[in-house]
C-alpha positions as semicolon CSV with decimal commas, in nm:
position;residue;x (nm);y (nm);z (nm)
1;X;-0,836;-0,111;1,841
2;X;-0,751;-0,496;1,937
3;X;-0,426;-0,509;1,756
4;X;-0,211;-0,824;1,741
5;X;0,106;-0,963;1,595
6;X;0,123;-1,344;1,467
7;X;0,489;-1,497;1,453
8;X;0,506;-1,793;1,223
9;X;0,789;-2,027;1,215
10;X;0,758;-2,352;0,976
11;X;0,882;-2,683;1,224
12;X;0,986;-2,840;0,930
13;X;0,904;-2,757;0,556
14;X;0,594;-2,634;0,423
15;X;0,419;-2,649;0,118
16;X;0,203;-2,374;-0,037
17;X;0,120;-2,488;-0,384
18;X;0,116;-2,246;-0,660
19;X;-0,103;-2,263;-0,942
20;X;0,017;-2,540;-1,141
21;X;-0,174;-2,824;-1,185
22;X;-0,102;-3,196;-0,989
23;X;-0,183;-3,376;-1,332
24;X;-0,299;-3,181;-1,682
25;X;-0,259;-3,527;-1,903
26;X;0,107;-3,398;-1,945
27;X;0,397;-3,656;-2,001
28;X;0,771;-3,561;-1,808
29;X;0,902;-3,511;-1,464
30;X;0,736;-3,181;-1,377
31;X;0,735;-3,058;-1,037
32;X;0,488;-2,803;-0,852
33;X;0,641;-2,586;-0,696
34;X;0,556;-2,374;-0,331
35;X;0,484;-1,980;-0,311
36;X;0,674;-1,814;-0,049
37;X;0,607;-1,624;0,194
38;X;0,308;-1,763;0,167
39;X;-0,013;-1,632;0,032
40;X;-0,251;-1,379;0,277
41;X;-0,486;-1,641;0,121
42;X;-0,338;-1,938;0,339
43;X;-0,251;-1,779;0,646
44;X;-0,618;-1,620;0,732
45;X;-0,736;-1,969;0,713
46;X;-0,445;-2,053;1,012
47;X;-0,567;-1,717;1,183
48;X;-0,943;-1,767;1,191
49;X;-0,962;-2,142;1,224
50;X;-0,721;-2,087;1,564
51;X;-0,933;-1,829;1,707
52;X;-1,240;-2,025;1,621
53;X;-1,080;-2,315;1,794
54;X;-1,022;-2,126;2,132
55;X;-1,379;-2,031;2,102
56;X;-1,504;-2,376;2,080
57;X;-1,512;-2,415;1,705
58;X;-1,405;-2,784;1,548
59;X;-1,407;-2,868;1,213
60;X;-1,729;-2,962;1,033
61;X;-1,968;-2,764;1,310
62;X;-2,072;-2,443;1,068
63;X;-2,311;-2,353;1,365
64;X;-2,027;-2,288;1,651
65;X;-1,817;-2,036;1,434
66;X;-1,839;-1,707;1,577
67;X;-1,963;-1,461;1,365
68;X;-1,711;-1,189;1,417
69;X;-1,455;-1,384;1,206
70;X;-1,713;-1,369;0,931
71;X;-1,759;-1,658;0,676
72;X;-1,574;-1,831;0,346
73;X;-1,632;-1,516;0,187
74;X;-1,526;-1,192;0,398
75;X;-1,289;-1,158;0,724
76;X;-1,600;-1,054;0,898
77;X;-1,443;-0,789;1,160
78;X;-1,062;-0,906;1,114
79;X;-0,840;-0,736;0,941
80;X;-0,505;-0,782;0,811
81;X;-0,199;-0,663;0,715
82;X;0,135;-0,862;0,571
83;X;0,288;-1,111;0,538
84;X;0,623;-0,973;0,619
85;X;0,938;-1,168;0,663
86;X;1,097;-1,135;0,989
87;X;1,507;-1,202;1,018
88;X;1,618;-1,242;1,367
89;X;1,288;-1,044;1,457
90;X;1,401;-0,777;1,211
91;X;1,182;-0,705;0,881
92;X;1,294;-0,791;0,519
93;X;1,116;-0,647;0,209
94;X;1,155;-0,749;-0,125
95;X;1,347;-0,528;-0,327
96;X;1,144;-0,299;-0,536
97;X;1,175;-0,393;-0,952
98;X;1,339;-0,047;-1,066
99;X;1,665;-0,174;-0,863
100;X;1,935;-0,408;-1,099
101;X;2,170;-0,605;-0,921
102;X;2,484;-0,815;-1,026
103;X;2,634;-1,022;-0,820
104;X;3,021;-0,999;-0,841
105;X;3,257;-1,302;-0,901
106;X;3,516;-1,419;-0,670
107;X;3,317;-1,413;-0,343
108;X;3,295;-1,661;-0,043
109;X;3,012;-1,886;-0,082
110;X;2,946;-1,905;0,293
111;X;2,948;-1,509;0,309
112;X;2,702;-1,180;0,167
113;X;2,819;-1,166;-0,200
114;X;2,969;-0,852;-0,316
115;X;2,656;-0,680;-0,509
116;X;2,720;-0,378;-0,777
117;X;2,380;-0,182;-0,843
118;X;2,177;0,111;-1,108
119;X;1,851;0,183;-1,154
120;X;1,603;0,156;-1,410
121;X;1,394;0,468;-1,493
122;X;1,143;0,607;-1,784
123;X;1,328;0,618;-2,115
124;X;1,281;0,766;-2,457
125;X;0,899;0,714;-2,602
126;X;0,885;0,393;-2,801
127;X;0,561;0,229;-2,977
128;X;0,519;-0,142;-2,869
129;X;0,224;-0,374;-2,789
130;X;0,109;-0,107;-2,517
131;X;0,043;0,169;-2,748
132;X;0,212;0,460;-2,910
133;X;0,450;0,704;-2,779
134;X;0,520;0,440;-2,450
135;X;0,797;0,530;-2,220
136;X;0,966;0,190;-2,125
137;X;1,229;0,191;-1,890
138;X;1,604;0,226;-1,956
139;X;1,879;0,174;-1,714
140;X;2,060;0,496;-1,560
141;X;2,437;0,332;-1,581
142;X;2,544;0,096;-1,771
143;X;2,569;-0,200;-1,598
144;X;2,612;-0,531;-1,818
145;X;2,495;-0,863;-1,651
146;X;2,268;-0,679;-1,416
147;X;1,943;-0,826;-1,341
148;X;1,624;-0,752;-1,146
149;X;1,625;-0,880;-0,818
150;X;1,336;-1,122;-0,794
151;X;1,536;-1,297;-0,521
152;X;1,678;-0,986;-0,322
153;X;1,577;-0,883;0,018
154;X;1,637;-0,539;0,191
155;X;1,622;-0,470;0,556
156;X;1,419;-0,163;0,669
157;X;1,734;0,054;0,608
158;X;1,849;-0,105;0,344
159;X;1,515;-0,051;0,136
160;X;1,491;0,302;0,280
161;X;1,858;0,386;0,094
162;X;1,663;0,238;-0,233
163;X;1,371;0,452;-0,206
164;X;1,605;0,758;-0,168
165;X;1,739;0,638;-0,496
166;X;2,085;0,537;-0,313
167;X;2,249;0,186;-0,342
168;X;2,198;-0,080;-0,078
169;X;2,518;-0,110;0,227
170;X;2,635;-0,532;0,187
171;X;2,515;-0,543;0,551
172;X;2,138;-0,502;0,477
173;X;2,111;-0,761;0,179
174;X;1,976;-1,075;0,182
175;X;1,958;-1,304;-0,134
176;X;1,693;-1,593;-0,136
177;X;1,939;-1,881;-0,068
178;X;2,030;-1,669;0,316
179;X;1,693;-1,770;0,402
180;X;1,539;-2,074;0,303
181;X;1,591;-2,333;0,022
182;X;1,371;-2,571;-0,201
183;X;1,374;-2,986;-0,131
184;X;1,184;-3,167;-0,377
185;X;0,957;-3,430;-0,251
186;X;0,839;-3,717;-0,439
187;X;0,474;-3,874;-0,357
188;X;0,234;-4,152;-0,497
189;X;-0,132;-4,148;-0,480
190;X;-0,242;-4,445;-0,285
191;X;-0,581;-4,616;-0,332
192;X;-0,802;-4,587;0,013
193;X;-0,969;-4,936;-0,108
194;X;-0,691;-5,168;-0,203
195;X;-0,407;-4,959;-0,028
196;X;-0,191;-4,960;-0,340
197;X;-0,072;-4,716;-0,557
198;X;-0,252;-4,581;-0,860
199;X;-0,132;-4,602;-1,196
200;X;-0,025;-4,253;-1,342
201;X;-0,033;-4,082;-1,007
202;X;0,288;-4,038;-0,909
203;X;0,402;-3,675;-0,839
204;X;0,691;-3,415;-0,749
205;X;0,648;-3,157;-0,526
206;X;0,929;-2,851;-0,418
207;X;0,918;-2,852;-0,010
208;X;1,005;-2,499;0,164
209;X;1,265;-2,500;0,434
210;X;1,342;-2,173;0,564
211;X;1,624;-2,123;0,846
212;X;1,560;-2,121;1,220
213;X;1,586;-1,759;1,223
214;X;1,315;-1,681;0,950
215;X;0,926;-1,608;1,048
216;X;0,680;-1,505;0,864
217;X;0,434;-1,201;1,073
218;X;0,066;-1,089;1,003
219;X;-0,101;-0,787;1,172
220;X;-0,401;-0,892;1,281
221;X;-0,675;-0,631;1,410
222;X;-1,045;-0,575;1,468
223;X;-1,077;-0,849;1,738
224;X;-1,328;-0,842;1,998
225;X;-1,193;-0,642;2,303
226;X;-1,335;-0,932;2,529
227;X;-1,154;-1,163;2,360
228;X;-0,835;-1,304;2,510
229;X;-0,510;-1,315;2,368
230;X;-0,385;-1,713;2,252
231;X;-0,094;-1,821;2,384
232;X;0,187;-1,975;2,146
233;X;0,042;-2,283;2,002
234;X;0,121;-2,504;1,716
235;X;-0,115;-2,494;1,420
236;X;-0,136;-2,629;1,057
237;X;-0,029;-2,425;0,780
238;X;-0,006;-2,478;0,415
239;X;-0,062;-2,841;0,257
240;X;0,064;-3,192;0,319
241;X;0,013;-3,182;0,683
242;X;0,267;-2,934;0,721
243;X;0,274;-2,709;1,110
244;X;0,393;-2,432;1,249
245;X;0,457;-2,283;1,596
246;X;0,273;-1,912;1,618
247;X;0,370;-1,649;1,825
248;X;0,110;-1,386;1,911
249;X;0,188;-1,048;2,047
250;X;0,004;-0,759;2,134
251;X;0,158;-0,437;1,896
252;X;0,076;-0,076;1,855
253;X;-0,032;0,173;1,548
254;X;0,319;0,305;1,630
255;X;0,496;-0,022;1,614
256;X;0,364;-0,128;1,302
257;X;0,464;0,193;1,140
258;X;0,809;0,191;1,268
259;X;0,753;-0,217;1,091
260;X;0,806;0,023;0,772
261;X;1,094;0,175;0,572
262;X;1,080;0,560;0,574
263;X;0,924;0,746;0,327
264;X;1,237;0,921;0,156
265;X;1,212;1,337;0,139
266;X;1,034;1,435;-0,195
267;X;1,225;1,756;-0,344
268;X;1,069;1,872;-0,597
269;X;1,279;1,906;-0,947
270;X;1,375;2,235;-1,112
271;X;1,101;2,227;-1,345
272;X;0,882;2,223;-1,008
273;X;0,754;1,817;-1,060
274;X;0,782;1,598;-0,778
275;X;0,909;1,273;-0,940
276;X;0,811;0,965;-0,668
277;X;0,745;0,595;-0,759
278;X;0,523;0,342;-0,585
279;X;0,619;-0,021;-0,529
280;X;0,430;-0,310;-0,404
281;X;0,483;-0,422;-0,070
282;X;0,229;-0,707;-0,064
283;X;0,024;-0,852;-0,391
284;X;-0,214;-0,685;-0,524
285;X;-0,549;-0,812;-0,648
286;X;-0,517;-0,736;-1,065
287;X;-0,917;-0,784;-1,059
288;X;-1,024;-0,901;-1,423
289;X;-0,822;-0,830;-1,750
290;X;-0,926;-0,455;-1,844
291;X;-0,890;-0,351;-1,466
292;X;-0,528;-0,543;-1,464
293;X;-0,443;-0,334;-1,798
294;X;-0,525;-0,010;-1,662
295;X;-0,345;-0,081;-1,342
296;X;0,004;-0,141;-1,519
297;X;-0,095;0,157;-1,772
298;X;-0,193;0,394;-1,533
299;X;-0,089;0,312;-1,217
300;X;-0,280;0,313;-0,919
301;X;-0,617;0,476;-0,915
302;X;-0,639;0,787;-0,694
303;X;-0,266;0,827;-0,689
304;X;-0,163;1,218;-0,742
305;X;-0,019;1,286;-1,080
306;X;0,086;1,113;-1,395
307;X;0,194;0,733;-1,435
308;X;0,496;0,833;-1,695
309;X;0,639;0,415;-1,678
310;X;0,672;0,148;-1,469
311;X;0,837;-0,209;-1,405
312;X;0,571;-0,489;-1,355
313;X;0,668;-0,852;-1,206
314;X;0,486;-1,154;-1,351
315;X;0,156;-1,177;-1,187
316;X;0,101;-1,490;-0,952
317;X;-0,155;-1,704;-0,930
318;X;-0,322;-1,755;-0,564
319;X;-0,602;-1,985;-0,416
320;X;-0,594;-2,095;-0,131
321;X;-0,838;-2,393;0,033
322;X;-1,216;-2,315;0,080
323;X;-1,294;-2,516;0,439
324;X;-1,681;-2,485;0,437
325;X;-1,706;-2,652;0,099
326;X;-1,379;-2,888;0,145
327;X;-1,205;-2,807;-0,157
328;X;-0,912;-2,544;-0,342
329;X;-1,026;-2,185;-0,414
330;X;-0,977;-2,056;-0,820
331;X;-0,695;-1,894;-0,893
332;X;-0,694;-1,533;-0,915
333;X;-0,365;-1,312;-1,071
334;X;-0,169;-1,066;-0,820
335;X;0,098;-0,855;-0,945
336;X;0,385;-0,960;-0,733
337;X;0,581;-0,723;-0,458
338;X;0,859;-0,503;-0,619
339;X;0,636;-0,423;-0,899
340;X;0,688;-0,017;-0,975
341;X;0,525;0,273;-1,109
342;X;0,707;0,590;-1,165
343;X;0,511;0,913;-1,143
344;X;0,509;1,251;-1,185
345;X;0,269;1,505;-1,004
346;X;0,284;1,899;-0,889
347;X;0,455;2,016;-0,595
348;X;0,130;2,089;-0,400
349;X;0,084;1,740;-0,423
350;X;0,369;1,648;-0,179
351;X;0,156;1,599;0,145
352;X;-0,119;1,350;-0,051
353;X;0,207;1,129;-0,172
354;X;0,337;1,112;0,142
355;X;0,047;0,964;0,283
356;X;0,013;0,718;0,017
357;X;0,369;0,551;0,222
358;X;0,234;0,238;0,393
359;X;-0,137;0,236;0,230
360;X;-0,339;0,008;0,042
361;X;-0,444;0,055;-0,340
362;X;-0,682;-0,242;-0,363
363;X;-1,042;-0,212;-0,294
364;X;-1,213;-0,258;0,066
365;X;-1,244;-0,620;0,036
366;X;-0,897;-0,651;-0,063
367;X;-0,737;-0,402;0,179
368;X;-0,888;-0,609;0,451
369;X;-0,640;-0,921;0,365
370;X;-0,338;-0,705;0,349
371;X;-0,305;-0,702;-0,050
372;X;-0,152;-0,385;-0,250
373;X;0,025;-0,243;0,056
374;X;0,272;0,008;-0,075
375;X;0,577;0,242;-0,041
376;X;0,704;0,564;-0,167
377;X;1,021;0,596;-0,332
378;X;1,207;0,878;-0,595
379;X;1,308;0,868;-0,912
380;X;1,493;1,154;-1,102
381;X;1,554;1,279;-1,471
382;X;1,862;1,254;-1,615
């Protein structure tokens, strides 16, 4: 299989809008903020509309776009997996939602801040808005002023130490403000007859500037073997005219596996239950409102075992631009990556759960833009 690495890195800021509104009639200084890493959403566009271009696509000529990257719809014969972050050409992964982290006082600003850690993990049986007799989670130490770690980034070792239910070395860390900070931008909608501005239109938006040594990758595979590999070019990404340089790469099955943390060893317990968790890697595609309740009651479909708890981020809205019809997609939920399920399931199930490490739980559509990508990781009974 045609298999292919693409290397972002932003030239200047970018903007990926989330799902607030410009203007909802509402008075105030809001400001609309940007997703990152970017949506799977925004970066196929950057992917298919380059490899349309080197095939003598332009914008606006439906007829010259090659059928093999398929239409507004589908991927056609692409398919993708990511985005990850890449530090120094080294992969970061958000930290899965079952870790709590505190951040320790006294510590260099311009240095890795000292970082205490516990886990969270399925508590007594409680009834609450999800039912009777729910197991919500509990932490395992008492750790006051701990937090989850919505802004936390492990390296590939790093999250393999917090799959194996261990706490994170300082070296393979990474909070939010190590790799790229907001800038707010302010803008003012400009008439195209009179070329002044229009009354009630003016607007703040929150820029993304990541450091030099960030990129953002996507696997890309199912390309035509005839095709040619692009060289590095500069292309648009994300709104307000915003580019990128891209760096494309041919990479192996092997490669992208070794992309991965390792799947940590599942021993089973004394009572002969093999007690693993899954955790998000990329967002994955909620579908409508039952299908997103069963998913954060029961887990995963197919997954071996019993969903006994889990820890689910805030979903996130993402859209993205439709080209053939000129304007933004609707906004569909994702539950973010970190978000957790705890499980239980026989011994005999070991081999099946160990395969699960690096899959997709979405549907075939989904799968094919890189959404619910997840790991493995353990959890154990007090």
């Amino acid at each position: 299989m045609n298999r292919q690495s693409w290397d972002f890195t932003l030239l200047d800021t970018g903007f990926f809008r989330s799902g607030q509104p410009f203007h909802a009639g509402e008075g105030g200084y809001s400001r609309i903020t940007s997703n990152f890493p970017p949506p799977m959403s925004t970066l196929q566009g950057a992917i298919r509309s380059a490899l349309a271009a080197a095939r003598g696509w332009r914008p606006g000529q439906n007829r010259s776009w090659p059928d093999e990257l398929g239409d507004a719809t589908s991927l056609g014969r692409l398919s993708l997996q990511g985005p990850y972050l890449l530090w120094d050409k080294a992969p970061l992964f958000q930290a899965p939602l079952n870790l709590l982290v505190k951040e320790m006082p006294g510590t260099n600003s311009k240095e890795k801040p000292e970082i205490k850690t516990t886990f969270l993990a399925p508590g007594e049986k409680f009834t609450c808005d999800l039912g009777p007799a729910v197991r919500l989670p509990r932490k395992k130490e008492k750790l006051d002023g701990a937090h989850l770690p919505k802004n936390l980034y492990l390296t590939r070792s790093g999250y393999s130490a917090v799959a194996a239910g261990k706490a994170p070395p300082k070296d393979e860390i990474y909070f939010q403000a190590n790799l790229w900070r907001e800038e707010a931008r302010i803008g003012l909608k400009r008439s195209a007859e009179t070329r002044t501005a229009e009354d009630h239109n003016l607007y703040r938006i929150g820029h993304i500037r990541p450091d030099h040594r960030l990129k953002i990758r996507v696997i890309v595979s199912g390309l035509p073997d005839d095709w040619p590999m692009l060289q590095e070019q500069i292309v648009p990404l994300g709104g307000e005219g915003r580019l990128a340089v891209v760096e494309i790469n041919p990479i192996t099955a092997d490669d992208c596996r070794s992309l991965l943390p390792t799947c940590p060893n599942l021993e089973p317990a004394e009572d002969c239950l093999v007690r693993y968790t899954i955790s998000l890697l990329t967002p994955s595609s909620s579908g409508n409102r039952d299908q997103l309740e069963q998913l954060i009651r029961k887990g995963p479909a197919g997954a071996p075992g019993r969903c006994i708890s889990a820890c689910i981020g805030k979903p996130q809205l993402y859209g993205g631009w439709d080209l053939e019809k000129q304007e933004p997609r609707p906004l569909q939920p994702y539950l973010p990556p970190g978000s957790t399920w705890f499980f239980e399931a026989a011994v005999a199930e070991k081999t099946n759960i160990e395969t699960l490490h690096g899959s997709c739980i979405d549907d075939e559509e989904a799968t094919s833009y890189g959404y619910g990508q997840i790991l493995i990781g353990i959890w154990e009974v007090d």
